[in-house]
C-alpha positions in Angstrom: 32.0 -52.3 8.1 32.2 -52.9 11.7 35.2 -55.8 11.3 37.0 -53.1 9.5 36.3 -50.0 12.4 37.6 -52.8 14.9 40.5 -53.8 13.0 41.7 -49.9 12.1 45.1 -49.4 13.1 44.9 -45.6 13.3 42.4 -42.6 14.1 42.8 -41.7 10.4 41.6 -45.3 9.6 38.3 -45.2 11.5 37.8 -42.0 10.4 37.9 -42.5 6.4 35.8 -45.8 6.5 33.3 -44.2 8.1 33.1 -41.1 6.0 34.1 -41.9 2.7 31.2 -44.9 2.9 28.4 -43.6 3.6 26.0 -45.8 2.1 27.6 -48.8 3.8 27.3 -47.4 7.7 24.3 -47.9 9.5 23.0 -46.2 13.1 25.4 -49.2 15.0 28.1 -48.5 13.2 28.6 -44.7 15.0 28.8 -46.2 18.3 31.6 -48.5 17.6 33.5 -46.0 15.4 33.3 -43.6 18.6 34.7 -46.3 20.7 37.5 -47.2 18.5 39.0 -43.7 18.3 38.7 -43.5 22.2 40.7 -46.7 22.6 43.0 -45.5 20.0 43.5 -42.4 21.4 44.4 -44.0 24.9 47.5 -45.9 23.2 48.8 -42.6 21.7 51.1 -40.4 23.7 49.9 -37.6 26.2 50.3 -34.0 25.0 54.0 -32.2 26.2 54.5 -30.8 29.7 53.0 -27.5 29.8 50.5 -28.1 26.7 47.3 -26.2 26.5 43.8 -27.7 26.7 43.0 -29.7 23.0 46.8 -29.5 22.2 47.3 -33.7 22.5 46.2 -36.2 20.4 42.6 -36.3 21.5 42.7 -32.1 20.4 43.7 -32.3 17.5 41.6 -35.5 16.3 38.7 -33.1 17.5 39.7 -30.6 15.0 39.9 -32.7 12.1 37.1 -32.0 9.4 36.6 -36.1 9.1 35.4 -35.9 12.9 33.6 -32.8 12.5 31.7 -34.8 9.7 31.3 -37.8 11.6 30.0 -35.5 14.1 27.4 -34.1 11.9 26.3 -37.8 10.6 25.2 -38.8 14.1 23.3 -35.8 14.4 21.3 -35.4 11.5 20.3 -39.2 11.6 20.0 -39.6 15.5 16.2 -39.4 15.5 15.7 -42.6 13.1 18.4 -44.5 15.4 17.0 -47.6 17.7 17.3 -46.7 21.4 20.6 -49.1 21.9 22.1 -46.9 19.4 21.5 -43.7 21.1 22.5 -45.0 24.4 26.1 -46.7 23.2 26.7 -43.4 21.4 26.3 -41.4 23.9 28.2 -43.4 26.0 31.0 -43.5 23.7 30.9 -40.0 23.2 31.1 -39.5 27.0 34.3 -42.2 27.1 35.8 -40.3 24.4 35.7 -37.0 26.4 33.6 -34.9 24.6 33.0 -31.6 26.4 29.1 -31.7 27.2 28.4 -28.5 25.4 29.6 -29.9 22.2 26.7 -30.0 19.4 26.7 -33.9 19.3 26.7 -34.7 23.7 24.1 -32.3 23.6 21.7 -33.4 20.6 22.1 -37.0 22.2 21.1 -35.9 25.5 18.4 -34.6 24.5 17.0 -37.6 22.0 17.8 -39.8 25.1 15.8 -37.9 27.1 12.9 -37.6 25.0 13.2 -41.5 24.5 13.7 -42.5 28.7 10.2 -43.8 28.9 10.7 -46.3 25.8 14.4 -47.2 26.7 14.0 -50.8 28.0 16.2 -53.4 30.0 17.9 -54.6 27.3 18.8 -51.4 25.5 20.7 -50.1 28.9 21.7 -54.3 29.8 23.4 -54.4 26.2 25.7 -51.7 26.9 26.9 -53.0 30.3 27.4 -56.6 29.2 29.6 -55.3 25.2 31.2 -52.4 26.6 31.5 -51.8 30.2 35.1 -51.1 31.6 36.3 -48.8 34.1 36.4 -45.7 31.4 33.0 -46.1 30.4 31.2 -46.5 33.8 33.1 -43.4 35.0 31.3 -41.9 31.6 28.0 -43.4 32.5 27.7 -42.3 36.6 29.4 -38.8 35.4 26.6 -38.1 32.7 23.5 -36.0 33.8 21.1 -38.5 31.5 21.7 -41.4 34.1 21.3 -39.1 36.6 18.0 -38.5 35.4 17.0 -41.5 34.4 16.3 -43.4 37.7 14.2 -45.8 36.4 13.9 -49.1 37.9 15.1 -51.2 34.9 18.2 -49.4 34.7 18.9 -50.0 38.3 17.6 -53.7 37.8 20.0 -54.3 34.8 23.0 -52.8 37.0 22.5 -54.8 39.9 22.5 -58.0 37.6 25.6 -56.9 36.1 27.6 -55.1 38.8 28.3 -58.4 40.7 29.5 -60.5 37.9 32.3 -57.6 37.0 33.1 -56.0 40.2 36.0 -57.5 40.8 37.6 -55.9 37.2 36.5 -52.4 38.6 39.2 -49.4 40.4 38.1 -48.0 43.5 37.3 -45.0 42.0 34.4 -46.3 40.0 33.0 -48.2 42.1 32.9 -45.2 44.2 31.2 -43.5 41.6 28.5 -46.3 41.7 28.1 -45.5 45.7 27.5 -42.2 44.9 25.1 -42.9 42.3 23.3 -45.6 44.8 23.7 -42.5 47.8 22.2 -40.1 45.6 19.3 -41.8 44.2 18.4 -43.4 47.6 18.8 -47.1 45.7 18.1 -49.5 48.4 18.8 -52.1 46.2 20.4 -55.2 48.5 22.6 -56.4 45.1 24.3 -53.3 44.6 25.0 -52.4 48.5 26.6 -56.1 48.9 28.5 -55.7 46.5 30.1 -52.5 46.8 30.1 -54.4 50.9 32.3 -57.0 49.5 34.2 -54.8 47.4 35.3 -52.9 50.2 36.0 -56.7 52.7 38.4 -57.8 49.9 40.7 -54.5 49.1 39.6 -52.0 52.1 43.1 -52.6 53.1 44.9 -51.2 50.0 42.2 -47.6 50.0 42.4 -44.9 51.8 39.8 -43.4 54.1 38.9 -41.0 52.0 37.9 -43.5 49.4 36.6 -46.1 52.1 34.0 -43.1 53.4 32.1 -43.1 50.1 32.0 -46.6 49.9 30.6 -46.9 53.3 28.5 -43.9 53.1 25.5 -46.1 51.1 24.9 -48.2 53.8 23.9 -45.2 56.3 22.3 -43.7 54.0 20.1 -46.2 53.0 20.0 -47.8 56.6 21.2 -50.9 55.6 23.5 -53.5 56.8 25.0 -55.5 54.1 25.2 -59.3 54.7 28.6 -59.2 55.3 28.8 -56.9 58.0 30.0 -59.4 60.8 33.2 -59.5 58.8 32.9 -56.2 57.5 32.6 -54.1 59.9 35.7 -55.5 62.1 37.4 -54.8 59.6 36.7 -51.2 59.0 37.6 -50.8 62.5 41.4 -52.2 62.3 41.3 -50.0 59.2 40.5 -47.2 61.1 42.8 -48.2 63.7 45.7 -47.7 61.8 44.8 -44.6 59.8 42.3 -42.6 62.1 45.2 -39.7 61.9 45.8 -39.7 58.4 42.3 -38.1 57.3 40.4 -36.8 60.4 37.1 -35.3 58.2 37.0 -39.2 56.8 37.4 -40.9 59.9 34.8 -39.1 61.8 32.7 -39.5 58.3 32.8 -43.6 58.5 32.5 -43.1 62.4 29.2 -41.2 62.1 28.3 -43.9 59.1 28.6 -46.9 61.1 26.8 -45.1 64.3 23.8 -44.5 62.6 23.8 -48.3 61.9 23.9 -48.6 65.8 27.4 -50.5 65.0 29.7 -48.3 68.2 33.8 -49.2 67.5 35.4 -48.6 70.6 38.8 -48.7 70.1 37.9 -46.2 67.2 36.4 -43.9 69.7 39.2 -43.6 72.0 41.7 -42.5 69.3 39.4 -39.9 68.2 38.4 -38.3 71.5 42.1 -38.4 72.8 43.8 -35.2 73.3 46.0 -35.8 70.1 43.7 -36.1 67.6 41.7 -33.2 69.2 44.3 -31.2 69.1 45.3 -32.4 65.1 41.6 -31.2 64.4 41.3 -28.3 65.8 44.5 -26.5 63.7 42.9 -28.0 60.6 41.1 -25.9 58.4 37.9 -27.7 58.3 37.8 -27.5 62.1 34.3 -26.6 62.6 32.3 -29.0 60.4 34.9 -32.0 62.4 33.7 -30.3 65.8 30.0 -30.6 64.8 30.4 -34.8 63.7 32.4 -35.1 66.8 29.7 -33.4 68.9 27.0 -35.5 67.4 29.0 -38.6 68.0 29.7 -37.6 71.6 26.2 -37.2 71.5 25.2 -40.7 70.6 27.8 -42.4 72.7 25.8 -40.4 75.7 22.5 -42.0 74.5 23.4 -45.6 72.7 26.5 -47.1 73.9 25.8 -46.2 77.6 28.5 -49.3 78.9 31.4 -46.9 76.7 33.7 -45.7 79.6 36.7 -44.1 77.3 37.7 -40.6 76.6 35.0 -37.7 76.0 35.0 -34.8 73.8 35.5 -31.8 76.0 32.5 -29.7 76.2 34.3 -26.7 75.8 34.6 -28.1 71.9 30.7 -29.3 71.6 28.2 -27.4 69.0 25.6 -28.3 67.1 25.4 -30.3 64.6 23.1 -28.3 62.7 21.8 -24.5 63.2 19.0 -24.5 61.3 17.2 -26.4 58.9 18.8 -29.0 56.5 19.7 -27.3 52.9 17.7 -30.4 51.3 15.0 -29.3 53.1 15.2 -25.7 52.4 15.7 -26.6 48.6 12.6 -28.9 48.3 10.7 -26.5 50.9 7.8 -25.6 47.3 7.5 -29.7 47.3 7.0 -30.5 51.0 3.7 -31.4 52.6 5.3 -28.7 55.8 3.3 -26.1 55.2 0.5 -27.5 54.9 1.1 -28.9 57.7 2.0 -25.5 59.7 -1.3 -23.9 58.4 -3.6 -26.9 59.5 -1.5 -26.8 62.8 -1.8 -22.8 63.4 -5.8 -22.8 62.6 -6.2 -25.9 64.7 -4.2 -25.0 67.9 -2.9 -21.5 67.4 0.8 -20.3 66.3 1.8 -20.0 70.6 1.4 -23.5 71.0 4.1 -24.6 68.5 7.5 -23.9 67.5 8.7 -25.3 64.1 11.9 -25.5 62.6 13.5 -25.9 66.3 16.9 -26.9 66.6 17.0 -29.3 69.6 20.4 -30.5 71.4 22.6 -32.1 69.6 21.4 -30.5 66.7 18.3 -31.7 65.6 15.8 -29.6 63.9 12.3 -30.6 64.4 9.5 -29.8 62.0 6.9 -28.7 64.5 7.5 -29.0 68.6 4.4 -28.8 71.1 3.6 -29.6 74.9 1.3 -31.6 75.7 -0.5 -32.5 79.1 -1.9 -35.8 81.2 -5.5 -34.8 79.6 -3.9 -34.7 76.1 -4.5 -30.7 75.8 -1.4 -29.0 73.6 -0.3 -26.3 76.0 0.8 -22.6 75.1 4.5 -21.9 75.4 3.8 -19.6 78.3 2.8 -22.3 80.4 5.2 -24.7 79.9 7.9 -25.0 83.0 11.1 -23.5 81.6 13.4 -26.1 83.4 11.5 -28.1 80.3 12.8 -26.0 77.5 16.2 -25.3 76.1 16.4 -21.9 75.3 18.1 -21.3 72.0 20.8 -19.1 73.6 21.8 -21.8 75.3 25.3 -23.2 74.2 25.4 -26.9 74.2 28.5 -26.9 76.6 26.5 -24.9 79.0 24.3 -27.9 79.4 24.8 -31.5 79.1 23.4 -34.0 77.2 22.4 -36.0 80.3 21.2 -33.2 82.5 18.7 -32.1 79.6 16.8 -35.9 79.6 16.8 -36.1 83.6 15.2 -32.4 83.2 12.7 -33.9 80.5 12.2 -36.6 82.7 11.2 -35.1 86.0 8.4 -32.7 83.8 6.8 -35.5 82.1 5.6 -36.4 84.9 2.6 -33.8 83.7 3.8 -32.4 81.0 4.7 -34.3 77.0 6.8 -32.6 74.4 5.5 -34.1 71.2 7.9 -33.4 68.1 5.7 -33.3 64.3 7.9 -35.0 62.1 7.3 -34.5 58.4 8.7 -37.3 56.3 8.4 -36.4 53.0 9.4 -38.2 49.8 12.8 -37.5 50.3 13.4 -38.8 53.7 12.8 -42.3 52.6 15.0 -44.8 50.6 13.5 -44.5 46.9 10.2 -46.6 46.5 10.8 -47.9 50.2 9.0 -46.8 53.4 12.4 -47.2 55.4 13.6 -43.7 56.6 17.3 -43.2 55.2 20.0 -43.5 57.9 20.6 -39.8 59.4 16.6 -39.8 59.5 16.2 -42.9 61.4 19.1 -42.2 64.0 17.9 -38.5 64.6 14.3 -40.0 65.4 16.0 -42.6 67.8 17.8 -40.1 69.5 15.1 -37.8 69.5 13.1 -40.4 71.3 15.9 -41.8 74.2 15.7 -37.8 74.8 12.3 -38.0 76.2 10.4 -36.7 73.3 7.3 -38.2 71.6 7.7 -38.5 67.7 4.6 -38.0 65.7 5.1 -39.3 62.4 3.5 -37.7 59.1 4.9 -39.6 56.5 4.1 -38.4 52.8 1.9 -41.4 52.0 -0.8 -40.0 54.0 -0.1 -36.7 53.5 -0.6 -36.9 49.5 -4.5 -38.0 50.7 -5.4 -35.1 52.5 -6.9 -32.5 50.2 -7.6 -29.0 52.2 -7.1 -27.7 55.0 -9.9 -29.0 56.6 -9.1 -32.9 55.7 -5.5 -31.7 57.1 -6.8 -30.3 60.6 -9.0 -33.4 60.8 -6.1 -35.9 60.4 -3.5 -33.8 62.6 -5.9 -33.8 65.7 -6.1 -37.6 65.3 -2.1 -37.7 64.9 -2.3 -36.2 68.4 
């Protein structure tokens, strides 16, 4: 049966060996028959100019009663199929371009789902090494179940195969897999050096739109891949020559590449000349460019000290950020901060602390106290206000520098100390390395004059009650 799927000629011909033989197809047959029809499909002609949705070929093979019933096969008998089964068929089914409402994605979904914890390497390693191609990975990092399933045998079995084929791969999947590995917080060294030497050999031939989300791993992650003495040159002659042609990805793969304390130069010039200012600001997403660009000015003011180029104009600085981070705000019911804020509150009263403080550039801080010589955290009231940067205070109204020479001459007797709670999601997954915007906010936080108290989730997750948590927070300070 499956020489005769492979050898079919035509949609019709998979379709009647399949359901006129019932007897003679098994669970590994459905897989196969799904990915015949898809590459069959591909051959055929595209549907007319100006053809509705389901008016090609692959609508009208959809509509047939033989699919329908090849359809219904799969999902009456998908419970009693092996776990490679479910997995290729789903996979096909994704390749083919099922909608994911259909009856079949969705009764495969969820059979996959209720089987993650039994799926094994080889069940997900199969499908990579007999099927993978550019169609089907785009299928695979596009599909909620992999989404879900971050377990570390699928991400083992894809760094063992990703190198090997990488070279086969389009851009555009393998900047699916960077967002995959950016999502997930896959500090996985195989994958980031590949999708590092990916983007050496053809980084020339993408544009900076795609090159930003195949650089964005590394930041985020905080990692520099083992080709970065070659890589990163060449991102900056890349950048060189098309700095103009996508300002939001530009200043994307500059702030990338900053918070891996790597500081291009010549890079830095073009984007802080007059022209490119001036290309930005007509643009329609002016603002969020203004806010990268602040942040970067930012940085160049506190790391790259010897840089003597162009400046943004302060008249164009904001903040990077107004309040605090939407991730934060949407996994506020799973963070260890209010525990934190309660512990804090009972142990040195709520006008000792500020918390969710937006700091210049545009840092928020968790929790921000004063403390003195004698280690006592002070009320607000009684720290010196040349100290504090009022919130109404506009960025260009005060300079980056003149704020650390004003920290500077107080801590002589007084110490801002800034509570930073790390949870889960701060870190690279299973890793206790802060991701990249993390680290570099902590670094700058710290060349600022501050004091960073961590309170990474580890220890937090052993505190039970508010009494354990006072306990450990006064020895934190």
């Amino acid at each position: 049966m499956k020489r005769l799927i492979e050898r079919s000629r035509s949609v019709g011909e998979v379709l009647r060996w399949v359901t006129q033989n019932p007897g003679k197809v098994s669970a590994s047959h459905y897989p196969i028959a799904l990915h015949k029809l898809g590459q069959l499909l591909q051959q055929q002609p595209g549907p007319p100019a100006g053809a509705g949705v389901g008016r090609g070929p692959a609508g009208q093979v959809l509509e047939q009663p033989e699919f329908h019933a090849l359809c219904q096969a799969i999902v009456s008998g998908c419970a009693k199929f092996d776990n490679f089964s479910i997995v290729n068929c789903l996979y096909a089914a994704a390749a083919l371009g099922l909608p994911g409402e259909s009856p079949l994605v969705r009764v495969l979904e969820d059979e996959s789902r209720s089987r993650l914890g039994r799926f094994n390497q080889k069940d997900v390693s199969m499908v990579f090494s007999s099927e993978a191609n550019n169609k089907a990975l785009e299928a695979i990092f596009s599909s909620q179940l992999f989404y879900e399933n971050r377990q570390e045998r699928f991400i083992r079995s894809m760094a063992e195969w990703l190198p090997r084929k990488a070279e086969n791969l389009t851009p555009y999947t393998m900047a699916l897999i960077a967002k995959y590995v950016a999502r997930h917080r896959l500090r996985e060294p195989r994958l980031l050096d590949t999708i590092a030497n990916f983007l050496l050999k053809r980084g020339e031939q993408l544009d900076s739109k795609v090159i930003q989300k195949l650089v964005f791993p590394f930041s985020r992650m905080n990692y520099r891949p083992s080709n970065h003495g070659e890589l990163f040159p060449k991102l900056e002659a890349i950048l060189e020559q098309k700095a103009g042609s996508s300002p939001l990805a530009t200043v994307n793969i500059l702030m990338s590449m900053f918070q891996l304390s790597h500081f291009p130069q010549t890079v830095l010039h073009q984007v802080f000349s007059p022209a490119f200012i001036t290309n930005v600001m007509s643009s329609p997403y002016a603002l969020i460019v203004r806010r990268y660009l602040s942040l970067l000015d930012a940085a160049v003011e506190l790391e790259f000290r010897e840089y003597s180029g162009p400046r943004l104009d302060p008249r164009y600085r904001v903040l990077m950020f107004e309040h605090a981070l939407t991730a934060d705000e949407a996994n506020r019911k799973y963070s260890y901060k209010g525990l934190v804020a309660e512990a804090l509150r009972q142990l040195v009263g709520e006008e000792c602390y500020r918390q969710d403080e937006v700091l210049p550039p545009g840092y928020c801080t968790d929790f921000l106290l004063w403390i003195n010589r004698s280690g006592t955290v002070l009320p607000l009231s009684r720290v010196p206000a040349a100290s504090k940067a009022p919130p109404a205070m506009s960025p260009a109204a005060m300079s980056l520098r003149s704020s650390v020479l004003a920290l500077t001459s107080d801590l002589q007797d007084f110490a801002p100390v800034v509570l930073s709670v790390n949870d889960k999601w701060h870190y690279c997954q299973n890793s206790d390395i802060l991701v990249g915007s993390r680290a570099m906010r902590d670094r700058h936080l710290r060349l600022l004059g501050y004091c960073l108290v961590q309170l990474p989730y580890t220890e937090l997750e052993k505190v039970s009650g508010i009494e354990e948590a006072k306990h450990y927070l006064r020895q934190k300070l």
